[in-house]
ZABARO-152875 format. One record per residue (C-alpha): residue in one letter; x, y, z. Coordinates in pm, whole numbers, padded with zeros to 5 digits. Layout:
# residues N
+------+--------+--------+--------+
: type :     c1 :     c2 :     c3 :
+------+--------+--------+--------+
:    A :      X :      Y :      Z :
...
+------+--------+--------+--------+
//
This chain:
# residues 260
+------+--------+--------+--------+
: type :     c1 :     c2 :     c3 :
+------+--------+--------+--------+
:    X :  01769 :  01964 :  00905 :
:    X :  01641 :  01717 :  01157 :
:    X :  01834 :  01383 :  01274 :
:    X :  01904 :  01139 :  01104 :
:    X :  01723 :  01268 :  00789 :
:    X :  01677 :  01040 :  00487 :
:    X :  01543 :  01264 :  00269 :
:    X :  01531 :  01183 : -00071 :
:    X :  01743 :  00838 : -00043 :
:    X :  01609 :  00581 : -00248 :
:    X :  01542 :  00276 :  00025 :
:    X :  01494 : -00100 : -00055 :
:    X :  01299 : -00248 :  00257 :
:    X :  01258 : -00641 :  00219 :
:    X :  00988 : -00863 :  00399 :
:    X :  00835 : -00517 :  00475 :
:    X :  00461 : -00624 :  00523 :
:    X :  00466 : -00715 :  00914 :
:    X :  00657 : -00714 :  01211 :
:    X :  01002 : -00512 :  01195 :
:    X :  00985 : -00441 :  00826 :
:    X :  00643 : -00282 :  00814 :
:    X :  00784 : -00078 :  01117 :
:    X :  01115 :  00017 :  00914 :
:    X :  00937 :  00088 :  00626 :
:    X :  00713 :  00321 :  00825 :
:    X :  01031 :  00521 :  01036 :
:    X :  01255 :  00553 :  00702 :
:    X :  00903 :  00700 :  00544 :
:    X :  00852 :  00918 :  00808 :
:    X :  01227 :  01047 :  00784 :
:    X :  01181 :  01094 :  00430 :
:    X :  01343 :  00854 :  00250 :
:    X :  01201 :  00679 : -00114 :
:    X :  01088 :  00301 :  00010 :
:    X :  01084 :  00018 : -00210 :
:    X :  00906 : -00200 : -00017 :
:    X :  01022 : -00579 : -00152 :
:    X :  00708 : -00820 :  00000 :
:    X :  00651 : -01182 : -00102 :
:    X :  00243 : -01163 :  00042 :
:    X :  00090 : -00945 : -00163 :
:    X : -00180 : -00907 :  00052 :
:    X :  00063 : -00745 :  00325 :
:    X :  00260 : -00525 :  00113 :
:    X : -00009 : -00391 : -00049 :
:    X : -00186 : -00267 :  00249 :
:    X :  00139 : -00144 :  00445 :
:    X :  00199 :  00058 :  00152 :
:    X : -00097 :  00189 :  00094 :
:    X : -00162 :  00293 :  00440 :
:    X :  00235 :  00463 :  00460 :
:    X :  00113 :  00664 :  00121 :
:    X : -00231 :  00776 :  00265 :
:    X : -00051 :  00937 :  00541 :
:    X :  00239 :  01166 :  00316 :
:    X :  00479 :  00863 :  00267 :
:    X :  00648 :  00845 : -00060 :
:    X :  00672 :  00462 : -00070 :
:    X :  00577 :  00162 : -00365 :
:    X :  00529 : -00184 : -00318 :
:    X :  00711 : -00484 : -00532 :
:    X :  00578 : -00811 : -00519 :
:    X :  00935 : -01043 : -00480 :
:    X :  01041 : -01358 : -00361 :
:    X :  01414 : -01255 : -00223 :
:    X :  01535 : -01629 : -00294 :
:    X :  01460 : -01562 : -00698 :
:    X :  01785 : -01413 : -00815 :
:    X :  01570 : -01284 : -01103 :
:    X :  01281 : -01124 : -00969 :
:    X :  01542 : -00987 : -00732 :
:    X :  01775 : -00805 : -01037 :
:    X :  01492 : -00685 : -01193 :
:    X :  01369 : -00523 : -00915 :
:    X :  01671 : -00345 : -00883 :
:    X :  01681 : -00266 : -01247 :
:    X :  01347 : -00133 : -01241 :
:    X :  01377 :  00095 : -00924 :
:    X :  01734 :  00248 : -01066 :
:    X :  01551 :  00323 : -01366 :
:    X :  01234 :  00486 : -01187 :
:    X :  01476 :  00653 : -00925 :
:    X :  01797 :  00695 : -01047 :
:    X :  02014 :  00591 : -00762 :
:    X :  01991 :  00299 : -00468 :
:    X :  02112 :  00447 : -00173 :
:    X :  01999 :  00240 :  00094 :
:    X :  01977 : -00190 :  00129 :
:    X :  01765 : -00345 :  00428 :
:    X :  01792 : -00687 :  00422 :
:    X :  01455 : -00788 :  00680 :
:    X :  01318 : -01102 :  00481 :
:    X :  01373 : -01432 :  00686 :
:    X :  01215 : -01689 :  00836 :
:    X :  01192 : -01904 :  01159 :
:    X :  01243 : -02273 :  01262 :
:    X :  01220 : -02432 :  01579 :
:    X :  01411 : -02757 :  01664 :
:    X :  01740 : -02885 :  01711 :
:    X :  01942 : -03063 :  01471 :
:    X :  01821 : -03384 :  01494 :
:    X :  01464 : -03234 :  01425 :
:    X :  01584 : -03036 :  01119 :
:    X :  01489 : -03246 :  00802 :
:    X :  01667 : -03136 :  00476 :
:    X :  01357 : -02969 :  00332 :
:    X :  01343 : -02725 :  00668 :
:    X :  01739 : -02656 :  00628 :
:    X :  01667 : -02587 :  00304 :
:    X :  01407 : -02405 :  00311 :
:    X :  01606 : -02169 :  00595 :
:    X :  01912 : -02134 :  00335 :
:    X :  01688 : -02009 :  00063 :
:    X :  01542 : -01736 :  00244 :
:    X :  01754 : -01656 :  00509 :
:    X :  02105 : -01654 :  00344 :
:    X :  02083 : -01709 : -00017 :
:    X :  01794 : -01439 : -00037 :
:    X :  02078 : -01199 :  00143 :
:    X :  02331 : -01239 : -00128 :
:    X :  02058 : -01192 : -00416 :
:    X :  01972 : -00877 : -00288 :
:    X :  02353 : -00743 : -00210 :
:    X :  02390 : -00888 : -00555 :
:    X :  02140 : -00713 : -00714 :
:    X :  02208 : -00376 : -00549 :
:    X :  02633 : -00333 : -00522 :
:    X :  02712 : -00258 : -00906 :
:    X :  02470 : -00005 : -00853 :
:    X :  02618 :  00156 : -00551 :
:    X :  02948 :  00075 : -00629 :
:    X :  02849 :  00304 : -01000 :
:    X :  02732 :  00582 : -00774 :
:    X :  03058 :  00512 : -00537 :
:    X :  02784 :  00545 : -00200 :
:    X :  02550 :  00284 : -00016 :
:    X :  02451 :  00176 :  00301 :
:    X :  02336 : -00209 :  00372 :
:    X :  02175 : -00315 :  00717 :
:    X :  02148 : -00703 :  00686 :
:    X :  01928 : -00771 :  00960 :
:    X :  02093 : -01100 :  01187 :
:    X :  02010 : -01230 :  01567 :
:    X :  02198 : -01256 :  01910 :
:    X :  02137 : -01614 :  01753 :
:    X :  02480 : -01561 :  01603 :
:    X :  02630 : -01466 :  01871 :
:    X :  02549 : -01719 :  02186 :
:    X :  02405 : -02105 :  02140 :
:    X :  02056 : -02043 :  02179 :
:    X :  01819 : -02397 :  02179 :
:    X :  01620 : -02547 :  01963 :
:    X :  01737 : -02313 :  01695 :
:    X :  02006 : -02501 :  01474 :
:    X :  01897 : -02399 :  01117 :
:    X :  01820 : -02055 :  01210 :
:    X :  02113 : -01976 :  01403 :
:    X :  02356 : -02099 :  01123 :
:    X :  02127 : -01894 :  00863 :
:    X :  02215 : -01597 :  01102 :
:    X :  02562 : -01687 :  01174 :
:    X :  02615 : -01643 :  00801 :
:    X :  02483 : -01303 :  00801 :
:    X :  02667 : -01163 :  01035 :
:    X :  02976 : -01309 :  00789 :
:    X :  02860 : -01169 :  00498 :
:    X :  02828 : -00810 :  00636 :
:    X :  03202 : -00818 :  00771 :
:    X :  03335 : -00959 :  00462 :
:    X :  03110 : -00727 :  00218 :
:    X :  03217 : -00389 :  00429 :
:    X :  03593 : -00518 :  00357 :
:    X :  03536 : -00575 :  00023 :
:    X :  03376 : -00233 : -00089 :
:    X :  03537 :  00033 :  00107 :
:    X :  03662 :  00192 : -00151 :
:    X :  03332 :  00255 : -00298 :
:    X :  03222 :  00409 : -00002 :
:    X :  02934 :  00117 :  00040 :
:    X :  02893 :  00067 :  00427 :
:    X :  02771 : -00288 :  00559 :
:    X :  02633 : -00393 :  00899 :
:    X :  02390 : -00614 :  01084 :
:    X :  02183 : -00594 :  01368 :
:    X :  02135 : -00822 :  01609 :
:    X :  01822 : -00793 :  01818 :
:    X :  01691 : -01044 :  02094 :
:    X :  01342 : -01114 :  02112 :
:    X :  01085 : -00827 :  01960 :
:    X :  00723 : -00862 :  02002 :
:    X :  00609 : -00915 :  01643 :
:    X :  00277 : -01087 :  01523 :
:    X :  00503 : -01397 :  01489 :
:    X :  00504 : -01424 :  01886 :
:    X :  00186 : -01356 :  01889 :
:    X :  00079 : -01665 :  01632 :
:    X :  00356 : -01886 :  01813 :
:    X :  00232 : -01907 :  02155 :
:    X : -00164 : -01921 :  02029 :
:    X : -00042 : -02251 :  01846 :
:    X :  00201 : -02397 :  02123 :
:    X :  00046 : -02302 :  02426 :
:    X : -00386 : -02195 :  02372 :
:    X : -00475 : -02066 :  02684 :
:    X : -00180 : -01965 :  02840 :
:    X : -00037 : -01652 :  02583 :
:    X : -00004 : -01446 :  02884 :
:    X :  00166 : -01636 :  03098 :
:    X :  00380 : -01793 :  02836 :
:    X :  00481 : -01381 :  02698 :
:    X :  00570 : -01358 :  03007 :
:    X :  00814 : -01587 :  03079 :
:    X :  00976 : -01527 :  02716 :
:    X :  01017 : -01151 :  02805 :
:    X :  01179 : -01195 :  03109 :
:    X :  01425 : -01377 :  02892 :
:    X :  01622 : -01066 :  02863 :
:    X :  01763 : -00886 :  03106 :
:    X :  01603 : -00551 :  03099 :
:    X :  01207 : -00756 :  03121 :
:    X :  01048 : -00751 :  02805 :
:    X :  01065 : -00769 :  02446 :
:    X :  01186 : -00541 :  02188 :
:    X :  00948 : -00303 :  01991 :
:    X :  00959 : -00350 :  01640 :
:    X :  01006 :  00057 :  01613 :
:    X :  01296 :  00047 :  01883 :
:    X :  01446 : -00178 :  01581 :
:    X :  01331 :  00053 :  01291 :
:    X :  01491 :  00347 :  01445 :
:    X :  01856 :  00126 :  01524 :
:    X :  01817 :  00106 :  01109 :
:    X :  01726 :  00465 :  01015 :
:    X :  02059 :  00608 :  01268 :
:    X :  02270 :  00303 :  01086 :
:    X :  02158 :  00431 :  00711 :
:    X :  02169 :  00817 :  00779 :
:    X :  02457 :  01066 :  00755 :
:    X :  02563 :  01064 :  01094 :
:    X :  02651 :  00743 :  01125 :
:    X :  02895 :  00755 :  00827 :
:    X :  03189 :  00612 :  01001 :
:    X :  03036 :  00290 :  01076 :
:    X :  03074 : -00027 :  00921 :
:    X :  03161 : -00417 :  00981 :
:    X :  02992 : -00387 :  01287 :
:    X :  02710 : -00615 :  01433 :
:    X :  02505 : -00427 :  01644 :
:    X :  02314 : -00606 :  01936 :
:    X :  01986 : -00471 :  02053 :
:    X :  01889 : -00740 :  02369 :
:    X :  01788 : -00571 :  02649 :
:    X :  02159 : -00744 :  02816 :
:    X :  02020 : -01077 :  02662 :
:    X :  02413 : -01146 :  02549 :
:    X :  02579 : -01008 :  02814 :
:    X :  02446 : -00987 :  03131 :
:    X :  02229 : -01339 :  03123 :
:    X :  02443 : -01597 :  03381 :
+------+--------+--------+--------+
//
């Protein structure tokens, strides 16, 4: 049996189209697990899972929006019924917002909560009576080192992430006896295609330089790769790590603790 093998665990992947969650969705394929890929752009999901099934992947794409409690249940509901079982939870939707306080109006905060947190506890909503029927689960709920140190410019995102991180501890307390597993992980910067779109619309002309300066951000001189992420996840979610839980994992390259 190879490492940290996921056959035949049934795997809900959300905001799986791009970035870390097309990469997650890709590893946990790869290590044989069932992915239920949970996409809001169509478009995206589609193609990521069609591309993940061309090459041997057993995977199927749901078009959901994570901050609809409904379409969330019934996306559980429907994969328990195909499947049998939810083994494995990766909460990956969220989105970004740049600006401090002052420059967070209430239809940006909101916006933030409704993705960011309250799609969270839909999903652990939707999936714990299952895995607390089939007394087993793992859930990765995927946060930021923006929880963790005051980072700028970043007020509604870093309290969306701060109340991740406080949902896993209090949900791996909560269900131990069921065996159901809970942690986040907290990665610094990874080179996704939102970097990419960020610094073509804030600085044209100067990506490179700009990449630059952001990588350097953390200690170790560069970004993350979403795959370095991915494979954080699949170690978290398999066997071996069975003795984990309420545990925020940072993957920074030193960003939290060896910036001065």
């Amino acid at each position: 049996m190879k490492a940290f093998d996921l056959t035949g665990k049934v795997a809900i992947i959300t905001g799986g189209g791009s970035g870390i969650g097309e990469q997650m969705c890709r590893v946990f394929a790869e290590a044989g697990a069932n992915v239920q890929l949970l996409e809001f752009n169509k478009e995206k999901g589609e193609a990521v899972a069609a591309d993940i099934s061309a090459k041997g992947g057993n995977i199927k794409f749901r078009f959901v929006d994570v901050s609809d409690q409904q379409q969330v249940q019934a996306s559980c509901s429907e994969i328990v019924e195909e499947t049998g079982r939810i083994d494995i939870l990766i909460n990956n939707a969220g989105i970004s917002h740049i600006g401090k306080l002052h420059e967070t109006n209430e239809s940006d905060f909101d916006r933030i909560y409704q993705v960011n947190i309250k799609g969270v506890y839909n999903c652990m909503y939707g999936v714990i009576p299952f895995m607390m029927q089939q007394n087993k689960g793992v859930i990765i709920n995927m946060g930021s080192v923006a929880s963790m140190v005051g980072l700028p410019d970043r007020f509604a995102y870093s309290t969306s992430k701060g109340a991740v991180e406080l949902m896993t501890y209090t949900v791996a307390r909560d269900y131990l006896e069921f065996n159901i597993r809970c942690n986040s992980i907290a990665p610094a910067r990874v080179h996704t295609p939102f970097v990419d779109n960020y610094l073509q619309q804030h600085y044209p002309g100067k990506e490179e330089e700009m990449y630059e300066q952001l990588s350097k951000t953390q200690p170790i001189g560069r970004m993350a790769k979403p795959v370095e992420i991915a494979n954080l996840a699949r170690y978290l979610c398999s066997d071996e790590a069975s003795f984990i839980t309420g545990t925020n994992y940072p993957i920074d390259g030193g960003f939290v603790n060896l910036n001065t």
